[in-house]
C-alpha positions as CSV (number, residue, x, y, z in Angstrom):
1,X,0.0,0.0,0.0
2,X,1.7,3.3,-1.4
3,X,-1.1,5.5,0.9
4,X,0.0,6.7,4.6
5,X,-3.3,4.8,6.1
6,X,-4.7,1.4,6.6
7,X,-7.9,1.0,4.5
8,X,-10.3,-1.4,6.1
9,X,-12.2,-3.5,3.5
10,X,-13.7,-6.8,3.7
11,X,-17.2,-8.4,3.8
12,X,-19.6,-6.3,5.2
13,X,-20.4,-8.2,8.1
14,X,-17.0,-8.8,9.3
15,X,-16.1,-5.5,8.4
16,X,-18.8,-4.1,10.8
17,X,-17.7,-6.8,13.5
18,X,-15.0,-5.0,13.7
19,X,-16.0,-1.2,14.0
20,X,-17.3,0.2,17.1
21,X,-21.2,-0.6,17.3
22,X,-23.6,1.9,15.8
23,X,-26.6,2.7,13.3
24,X,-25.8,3.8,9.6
25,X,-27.8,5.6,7.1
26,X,-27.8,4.4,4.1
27,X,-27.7,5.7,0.5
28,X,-28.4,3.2,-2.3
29,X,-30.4,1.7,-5.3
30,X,-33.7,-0.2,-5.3
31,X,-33.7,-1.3,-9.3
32,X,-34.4,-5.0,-10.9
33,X,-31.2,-6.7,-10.3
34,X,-31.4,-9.0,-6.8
35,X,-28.4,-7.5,-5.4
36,X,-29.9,-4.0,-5.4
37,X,-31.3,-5.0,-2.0
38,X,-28.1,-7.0,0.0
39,X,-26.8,-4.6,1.3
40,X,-30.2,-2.7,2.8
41,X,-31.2,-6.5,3.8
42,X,-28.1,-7.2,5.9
43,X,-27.6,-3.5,7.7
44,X,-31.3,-4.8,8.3
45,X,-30.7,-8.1,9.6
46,X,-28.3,-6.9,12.2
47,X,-30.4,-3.9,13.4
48,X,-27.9,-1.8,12.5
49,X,-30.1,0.8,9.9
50,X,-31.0,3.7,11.8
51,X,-32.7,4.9,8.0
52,X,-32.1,4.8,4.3
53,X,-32.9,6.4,1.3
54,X,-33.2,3.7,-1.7
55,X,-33.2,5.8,-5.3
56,X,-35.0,4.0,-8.1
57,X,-33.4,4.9,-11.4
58,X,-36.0,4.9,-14.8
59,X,-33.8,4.6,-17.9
60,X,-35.5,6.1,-21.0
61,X,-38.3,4.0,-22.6
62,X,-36.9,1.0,-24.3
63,X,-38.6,-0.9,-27.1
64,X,-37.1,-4.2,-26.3
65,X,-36.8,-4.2,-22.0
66,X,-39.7,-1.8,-21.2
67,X,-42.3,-4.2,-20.1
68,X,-39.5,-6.7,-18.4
69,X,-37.7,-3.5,-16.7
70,X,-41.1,-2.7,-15.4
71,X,-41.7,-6.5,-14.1
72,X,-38.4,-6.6,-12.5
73,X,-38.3,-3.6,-10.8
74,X,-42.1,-4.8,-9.6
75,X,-40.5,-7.7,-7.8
76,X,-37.8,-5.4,-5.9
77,X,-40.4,-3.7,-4.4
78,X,-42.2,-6.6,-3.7
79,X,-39.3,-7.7,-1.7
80,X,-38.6,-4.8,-0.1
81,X,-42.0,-4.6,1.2
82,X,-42.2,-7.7,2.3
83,X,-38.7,-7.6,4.1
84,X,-40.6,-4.3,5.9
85,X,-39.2,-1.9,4.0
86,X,-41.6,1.2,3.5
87,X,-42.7,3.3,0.6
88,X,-41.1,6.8,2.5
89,X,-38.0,5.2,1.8
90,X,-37.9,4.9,-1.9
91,X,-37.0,7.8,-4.2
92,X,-37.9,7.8,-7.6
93,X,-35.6,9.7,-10.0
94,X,-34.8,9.6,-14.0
95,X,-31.5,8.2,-15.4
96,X,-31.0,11.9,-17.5
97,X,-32.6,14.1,-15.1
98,X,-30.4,17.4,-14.8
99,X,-26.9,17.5,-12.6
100,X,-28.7,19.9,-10.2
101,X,-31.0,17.4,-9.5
102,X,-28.7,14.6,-8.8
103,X,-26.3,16.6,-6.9
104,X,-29.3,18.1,-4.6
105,X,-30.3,15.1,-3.7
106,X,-27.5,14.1,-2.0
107,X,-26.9,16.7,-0.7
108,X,-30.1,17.2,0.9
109,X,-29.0,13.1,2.1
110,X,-25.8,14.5,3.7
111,X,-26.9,17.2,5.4
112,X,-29.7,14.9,7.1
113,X,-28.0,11.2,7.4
114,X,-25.7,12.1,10.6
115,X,-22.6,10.8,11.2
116,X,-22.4,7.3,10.1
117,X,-23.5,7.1,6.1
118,X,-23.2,4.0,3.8
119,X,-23.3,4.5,0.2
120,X,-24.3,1.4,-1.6
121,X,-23.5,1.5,-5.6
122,X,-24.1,-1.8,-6.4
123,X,-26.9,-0.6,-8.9
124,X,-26.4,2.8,-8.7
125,X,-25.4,4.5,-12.4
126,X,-21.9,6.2,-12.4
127,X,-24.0,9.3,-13.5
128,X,-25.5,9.0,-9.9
129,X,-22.8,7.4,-7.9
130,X,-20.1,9.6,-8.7
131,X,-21.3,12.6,-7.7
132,X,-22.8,11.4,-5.2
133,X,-19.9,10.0,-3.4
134,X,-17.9,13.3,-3.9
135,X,-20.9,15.3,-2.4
136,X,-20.5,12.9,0.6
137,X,-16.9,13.1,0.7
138,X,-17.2,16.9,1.5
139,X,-19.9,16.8,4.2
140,X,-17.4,17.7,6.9
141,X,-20.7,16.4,9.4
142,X,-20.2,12.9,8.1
143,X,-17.2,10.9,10.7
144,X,-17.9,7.6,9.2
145,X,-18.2,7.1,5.6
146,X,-18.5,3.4,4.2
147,X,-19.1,2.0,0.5
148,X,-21.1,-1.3,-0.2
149,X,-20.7,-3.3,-3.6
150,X,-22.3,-6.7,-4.0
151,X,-21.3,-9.5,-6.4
152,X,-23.6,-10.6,-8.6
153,X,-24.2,-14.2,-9.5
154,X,-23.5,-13.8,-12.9
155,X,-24.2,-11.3,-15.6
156,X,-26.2,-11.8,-18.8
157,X,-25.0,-13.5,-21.8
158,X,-27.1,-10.7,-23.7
159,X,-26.0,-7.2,-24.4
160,X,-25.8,-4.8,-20.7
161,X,-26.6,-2.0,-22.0
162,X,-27.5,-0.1,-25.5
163,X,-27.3,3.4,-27.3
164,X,-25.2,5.0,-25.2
165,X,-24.8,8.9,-25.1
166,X,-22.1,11.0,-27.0
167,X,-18.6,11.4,-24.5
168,X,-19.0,13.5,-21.5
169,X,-18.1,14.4,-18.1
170,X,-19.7,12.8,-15.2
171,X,-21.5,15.4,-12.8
172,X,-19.0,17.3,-10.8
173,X,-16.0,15.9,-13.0
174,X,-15.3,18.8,-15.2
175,X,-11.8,18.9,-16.6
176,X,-9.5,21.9,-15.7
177,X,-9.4,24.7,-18.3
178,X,-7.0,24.8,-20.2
179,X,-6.5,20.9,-20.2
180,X,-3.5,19.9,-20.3
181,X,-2.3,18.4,-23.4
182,X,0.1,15.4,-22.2
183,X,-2.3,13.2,-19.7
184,X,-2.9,9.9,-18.7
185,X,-6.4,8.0,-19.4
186,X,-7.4,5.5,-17.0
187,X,-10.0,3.2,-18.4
188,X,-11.6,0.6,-16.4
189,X,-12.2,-2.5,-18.1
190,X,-16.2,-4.0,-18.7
191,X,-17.9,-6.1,-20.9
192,X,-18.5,-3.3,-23.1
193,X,-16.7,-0.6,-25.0
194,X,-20.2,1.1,-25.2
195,X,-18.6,3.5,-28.4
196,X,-15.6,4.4,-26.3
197,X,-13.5,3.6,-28.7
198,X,-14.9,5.7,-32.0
199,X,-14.0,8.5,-29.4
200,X,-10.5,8.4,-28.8
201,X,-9.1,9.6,-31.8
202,X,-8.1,13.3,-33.2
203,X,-5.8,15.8,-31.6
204,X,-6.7,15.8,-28.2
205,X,-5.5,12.3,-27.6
206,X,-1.8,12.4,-29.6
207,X,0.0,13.3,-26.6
208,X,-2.1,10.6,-24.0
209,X,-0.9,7.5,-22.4
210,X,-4.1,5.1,-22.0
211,X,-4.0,2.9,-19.0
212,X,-5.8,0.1,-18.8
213,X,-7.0,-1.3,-15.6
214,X,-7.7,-5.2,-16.3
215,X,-10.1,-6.9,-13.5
216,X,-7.8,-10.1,-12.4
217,X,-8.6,-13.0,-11.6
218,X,-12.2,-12.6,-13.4
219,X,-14.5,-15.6,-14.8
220,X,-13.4,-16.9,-17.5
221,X,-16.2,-15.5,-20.4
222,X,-15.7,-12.3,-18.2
223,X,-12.2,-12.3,-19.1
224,X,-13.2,-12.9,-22.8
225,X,-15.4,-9.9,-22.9
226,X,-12.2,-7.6,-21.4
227,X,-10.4,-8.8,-24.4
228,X,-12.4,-8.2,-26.9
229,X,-12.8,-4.5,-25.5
230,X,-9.4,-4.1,-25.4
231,X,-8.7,-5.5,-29.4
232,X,-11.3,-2.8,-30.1
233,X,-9.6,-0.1,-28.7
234,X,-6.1,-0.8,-30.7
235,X,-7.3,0.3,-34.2
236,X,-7.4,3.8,-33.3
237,X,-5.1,4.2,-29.7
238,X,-2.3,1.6,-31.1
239,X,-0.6,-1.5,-29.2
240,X,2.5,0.8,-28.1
241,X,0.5,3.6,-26.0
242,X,-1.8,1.8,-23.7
243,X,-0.5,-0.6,-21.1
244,X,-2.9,-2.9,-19.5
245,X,-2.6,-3.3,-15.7
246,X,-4.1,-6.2,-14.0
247,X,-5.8,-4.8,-10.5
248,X,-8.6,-7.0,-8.5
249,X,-11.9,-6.4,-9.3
250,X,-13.1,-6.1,-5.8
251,X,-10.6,-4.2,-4.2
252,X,-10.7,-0.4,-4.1
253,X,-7.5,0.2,-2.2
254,X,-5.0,-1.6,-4.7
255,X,-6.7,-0.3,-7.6
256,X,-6.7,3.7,-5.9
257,X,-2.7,2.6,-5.0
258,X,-2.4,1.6,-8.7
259,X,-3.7,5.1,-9.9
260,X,-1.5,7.2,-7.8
261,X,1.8,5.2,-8.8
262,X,1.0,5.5,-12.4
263,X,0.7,9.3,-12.0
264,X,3.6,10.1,-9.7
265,X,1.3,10.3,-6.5
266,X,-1.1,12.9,-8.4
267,X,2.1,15.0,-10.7
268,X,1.3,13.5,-13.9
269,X,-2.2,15.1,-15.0
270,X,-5.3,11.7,-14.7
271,X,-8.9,11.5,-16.6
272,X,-11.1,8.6,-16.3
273,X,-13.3,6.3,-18.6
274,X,-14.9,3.8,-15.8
275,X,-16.2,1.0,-18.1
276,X,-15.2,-1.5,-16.1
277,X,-16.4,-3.4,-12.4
278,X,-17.8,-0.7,-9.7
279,X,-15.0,-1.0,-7.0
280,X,-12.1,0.1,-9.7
281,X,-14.9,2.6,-11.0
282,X,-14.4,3.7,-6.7
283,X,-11.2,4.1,-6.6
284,X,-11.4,6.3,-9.7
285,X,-14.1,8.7,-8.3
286,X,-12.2,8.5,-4.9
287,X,-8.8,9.5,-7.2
288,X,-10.7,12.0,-9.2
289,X,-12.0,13.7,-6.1
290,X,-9.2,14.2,-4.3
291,X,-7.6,15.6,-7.6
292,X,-10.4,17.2,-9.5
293,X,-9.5,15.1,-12.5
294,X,-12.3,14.7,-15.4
295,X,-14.3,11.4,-15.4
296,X,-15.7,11.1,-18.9
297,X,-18.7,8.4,-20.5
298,X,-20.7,7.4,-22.9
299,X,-23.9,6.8,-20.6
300,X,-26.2,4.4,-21.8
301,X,-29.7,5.0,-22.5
302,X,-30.8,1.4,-21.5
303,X,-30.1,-1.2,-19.0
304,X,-31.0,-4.7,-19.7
305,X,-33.1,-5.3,-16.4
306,X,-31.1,-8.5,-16.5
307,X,-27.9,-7.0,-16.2
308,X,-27.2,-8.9,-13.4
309,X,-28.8,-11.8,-12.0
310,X,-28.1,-13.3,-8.1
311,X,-25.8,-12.9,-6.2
312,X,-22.8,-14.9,-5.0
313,X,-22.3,-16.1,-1.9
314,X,-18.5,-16.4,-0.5
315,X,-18.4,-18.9,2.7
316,X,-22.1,-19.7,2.7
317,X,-22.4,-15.2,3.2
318,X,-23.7,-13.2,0.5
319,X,-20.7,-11.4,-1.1
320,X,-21.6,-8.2,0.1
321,X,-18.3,-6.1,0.3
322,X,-17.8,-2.9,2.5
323,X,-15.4,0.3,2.0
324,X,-14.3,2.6,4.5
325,X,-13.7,5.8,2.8
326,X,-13.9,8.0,6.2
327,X,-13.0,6.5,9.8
328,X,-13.2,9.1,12.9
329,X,-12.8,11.8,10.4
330,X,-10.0,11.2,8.7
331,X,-9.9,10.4,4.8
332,X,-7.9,7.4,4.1
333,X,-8.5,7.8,0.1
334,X,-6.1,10.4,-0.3
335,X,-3.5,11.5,-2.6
C-alpha cells in the first residue's frame, strides 16, 4: 500500500464486526437486479439501519426491456415490502434528469444522514454514484463514511446495456481549463466498450498514455469480454500507448494505490473512462476527487433489467463487500 493509512475492507459483516457498534444511514439503489437489495437486507438483519434512502433509477423507454424493466423492478419492491421496508424510503428519479438534481439530492441526504452514512453502488449508475460520493466526501458532518458493492451471480449473456450517449463528463468531473495536453487515461475494463473507442481519436489524444485497468482474476467469459474490449480499442489508440494493468476487481484500495503510482502520487495530469467493475470505477471517483480530474462516458440509455442476475455467496455469506472511505474523520482515500 503506497497511501499513509490502513484502508479497512472486507465483507460487510466482518467488516462491521470490527467497527465500534452503531446505526448507519444508508444511501443506495432499489432497481431489478437481486443484489440491489443485499446490502439494505443485511444493515437490516443486524439492526444496524437507523434509515435509508433507496433511489429508483427509470432509464428512458426502451422498445425491447420496457415491459421486463417494469416487471423486475415490480418484484424489488415486492421484496422490499415484504422484508418491511416502507414506501417513505424509496425515491424515484430519471436516469438523465439534470446535474442539479442529482447533486441536490445528495446533498439534501448529507446534510440529514448524521454521522455514520453507507453509500451502496451496487446498482447505482456512475452518473448517480459519482457525484454522489464526492458530495459525501465533502460533508465535513459525516465521521464515518462506508461504501457497499455486491457481487452478482452472474451477468447476462445478452447485451448490458445499448445506445449509449455521446462522450461526456460525469457530474461534478469537469476537466481543468486549459487541459493539459500530455495526460494519462485511466479506463476501467467491462464487458463493453459502449462507443468508447470511436472517441479516442483526433488531436486531443496524440499526446495521451491510456491505461488500462484489467479486472484479475475474473470468470473466465468475463475475461473474454475484457479482451475483446481491449482489441477494439487498438485500431485507433495503437498497441504501443496503452498498457494494461491487471488490479482486483473487488478491491478499491489496490486499484486507488495503482492510480496514484502511475501518476507520480497525483504529478502526472489523470482523466477517467470507468467502463469497467464498480470497486475500480471507486477508486477512480475517490482519485478523481481528491484531484479534481475529469471522469468522462458514454452513458447508456438502457439497462437490460437482467444485467445482473443473483448474487454470490462467499463462505455460505452473500458477497456483500464494505469500504471505508472516512474512519473518525479522517480520509484514508487520499492523494
Amino acid at each position: 500500500m503506497l497511501g499513509d493509512n490502513f484502508r479497512p475492507w472486507g465483507q460487510l459483516s466482518w467488516l462491521l464486526d470490527h467497527l465500534p457498534k452503531t446505526e448507519w444511514a444508508l444511501l443506495g439503489c432499489l432497481a431489478t437486479e437481486d443484489r440491489s437489495l443485499a446490502g439494505w437486507k443485511l444493515l437490516r438483519n443486524r439492526n444496524e439501519l437507523q434509515r435509508c434512502k433507496l433511489l429508483t433509477v427509470k432509464d428512458l423507454p426502451s422498445a425491447m426491456w420496457q415491459e421486463a424493466s417494469d416487471k423486475k423492478l415490480k418484484e424489488r419492491q415486492q421484496e422490499f415490502a415484504d422484508e418491511g421496508g416502507s414506501i417513505e424510503q424509496v425515491e424515484a428519479h430519471t436516469l438523465f434528469e439534470r446535474h442539479e438534481d442529482i447533486i441536490k439530492t445528495a446533498q439534501e441526504f448529507s446534510n440529514s444522514a448524521g454521522q455514520n452514512v453507507i453509500v451502496d453502488i451496487s446498482s447505482l449508475p456512475k452518473r448517480f454514484f459519482f457525484p454522489m460520493v464526492k458530495v459525501l466526501l465533502r460533508t465535513a458532518g459525516i465521521k464515518n463514511l462506508l461504501a457497499v458493492y455486491t457481487v452478482p451471480e452472474r451477468y447476462s449473456d445478452a447485451p448490458l446495456a445499448q445506445n449509449p450517449e455521446t462522450w461526456r463528463h460525469l457530474p461534478m468531473f469537469m476537466p481543468p481549463q486549459p487541459e493539459p495536453d500530455e495526460k494519462i487515461i485511466f479506463v476501467g475494463l467491462g464487458f463493453e466498450p459502449l462507443g468508447l473507442p470511436q472517441l479516442l481519436v483526433g488531436q486531443e489524444f496524440q499526446a495521451t498514455t491510456f491505461k488500462i485497468l484489467f479486472p484479475f482474476p475474473a470468470p473466465f467469459k468475463g475475461t473474454q469480454k475484457n479482451w475483446k474490449f481491449v482489441r477494439t480499442l487498438e485500431p485507433n489508440i495503437g498497441t504501443s500507448r496503452h498498457h494494461p494493468i491487471r488490479v482486483s476487481p473487488i478491491n478499491v484500495s489496490e486499484a486507488f494505490d495503482t492510480i496514484i503510482a502511475a501518476t507520480d502520487r497525483g504529478d502526472r495530469y489523470a482523466m477517467f473512462a470507468p467502463y469497467g467493475p464498480k470497486p475500480i470505477s471507486l477508486a477512480m471517483c475517490l482519485y478523481a476527487s481528491s484531484k479534481s480530474s475529469a471522469v468522462y462516458y458514454t452513458q447508456p440509455r438502457f439497462y437490460n433489467p437482467d444485467y445482473s442476475i443473483g448474487v454470490k455467496t462467499v463462505g455460505g455469506q452473500p458477497a456483500v463487500y464494505g469500504y471505508c472511505l472516512r474512519l473518525n474523520g479522517i480520509d484514508l482515500y487520499t492523494t
